[in-house]
C-alpha positions, 0 to 999 in steps of 0.5 A: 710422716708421724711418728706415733705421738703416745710418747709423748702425750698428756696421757704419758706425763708423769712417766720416763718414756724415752725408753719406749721404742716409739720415742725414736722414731722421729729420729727416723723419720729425719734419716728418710728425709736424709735419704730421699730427699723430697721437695716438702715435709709434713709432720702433725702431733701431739702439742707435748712433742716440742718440751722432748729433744728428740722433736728439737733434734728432728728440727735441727737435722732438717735446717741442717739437710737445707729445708726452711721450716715453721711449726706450731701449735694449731686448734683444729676448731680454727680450721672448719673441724666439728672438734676440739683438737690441739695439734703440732704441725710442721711444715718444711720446704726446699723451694724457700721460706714456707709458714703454717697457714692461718686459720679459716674460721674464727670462734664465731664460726665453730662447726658443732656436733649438731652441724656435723651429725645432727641429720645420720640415723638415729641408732640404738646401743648395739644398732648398725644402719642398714645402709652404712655398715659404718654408722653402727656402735658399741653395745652397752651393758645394763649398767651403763645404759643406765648411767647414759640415761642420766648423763646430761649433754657436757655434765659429768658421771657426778650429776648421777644417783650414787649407786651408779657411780664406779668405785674407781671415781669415788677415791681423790685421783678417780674424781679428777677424770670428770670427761669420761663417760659423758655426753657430748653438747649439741651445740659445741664441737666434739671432743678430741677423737682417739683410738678409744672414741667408739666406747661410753667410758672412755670420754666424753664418747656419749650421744648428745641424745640418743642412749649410746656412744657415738658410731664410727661413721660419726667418729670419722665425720668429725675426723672431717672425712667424707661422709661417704668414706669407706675404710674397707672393700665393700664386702669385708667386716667391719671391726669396730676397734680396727677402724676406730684405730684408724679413726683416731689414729688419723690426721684430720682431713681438712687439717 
């Protein structure tokens, strides 16, 4: 199980949330525990989860109901993912002492976006494969074509003319958020996928190369799900910010 980590994410910090419904829902995920008794438990969330008492409370009733447990803080990147991703996982067991297991790659060996993308179809803003309704992206505005025209792989929206550059960057706070609107790298992983990955301006969501965000079906290759998968019966419509709800939404499959 997971309890929906906007809680408690980094994007939360500076704000109360305990009083956010989510904030609970850990508790209910121990009274299911409770009540159906399974053999192991999985959990993965966001690395903020352990400075709240409720992720300190969720570990304490599981000790209590008789499991062996171990959680940390694991970076996806050790684990094969084309993405750099912190993430909390726990495991816990009836069967005995159980541990989160190691990696299986070392910085050496980091999947890059070139690896995991580098051969799909090369696609305009706005353009579908014909072959995978998946492998489709978000249209661009004339404005904003413009500035992936001068957005420079893991540069920033200051290596643009200043006209492009959007109001809300230019005061103090504004210049802080130096990721969004940028290019992914060729030869580095992908940055952290969120619900929001499908969209120009809402990170570093640009193609290393071609002039767009990068498609769902890219999304979800480095999510680590097949290259084949589907997340929809053949023939119903593909939303785009349906599935990327789904996709940034999801645990890593080879995590």
């Amino acid at each position: 199980g997971c309890a929906p980590c906007q809680p408690f994410s980094k994007y939360s910090q500076g704000r109360d949330t305990s009083k956010d419904g989510k904030w609970g829902l850990l508790h209910h995920f121990a009274d299911l525990v409770g009540d159906l008794c399974p053999d192991l438990v999985t959990m993965e969330n966001v690395p903020e989860l352990v400075r709240h008492a409720v992720f300190h409370d969720f570990v304490e009733e599981l000790t209590r109901q008789g499991y062996h447990l171990d959680f940390k803080v694991v970076d996806c990147r050790l684990y094969g993912l084309p993405q750099s991703r912190q993430r909390l996982v726990l495991l816990a067991s009836r069967f005995g002492r159980v541990t989160v297991p190691g990696a299986t790659h070392n910085t050496d060996q980091f999947v890059s976006v070139r690896e995991a993308i580098g051969s799909l179809t090369k696609l305009k803003a706005g353009e579908q494969d014909q072959n995978d309704p998946l492998h489709q992206c978000s249209r661009l505005s004339p404005l904003n074509l413009k500035r992936i025209r001068q957005s420079k792989p893991g540069g920033t929206w200051r290596d643009w003319d200043p006209e492009l550059i959007a109001n809300c960057h230019k005061g103090d706070k504004g210049k802080t958020y130096g990721s969004v609107y940028g290019r992914m790298s060729w030869d580095a992983p992908a940055p952290t996928m969120t619900t929001q990955c499908f969209g120009y301006g809402n990170g570093r969501f640009g193609h290393p190369e071609q002039d767009r965000a990068i498609s769902l079906r890219e999304a979800a290759i480095f999510q680590s799900f097949p290259p084949n998968y589907r997340f929809t019966r053949p023939d119903d419509p593909v939303y785009i910010k349906v599935i990327g709800r789904l996709i940034g939404n999801a645990v890593p499959v080879k995590l």
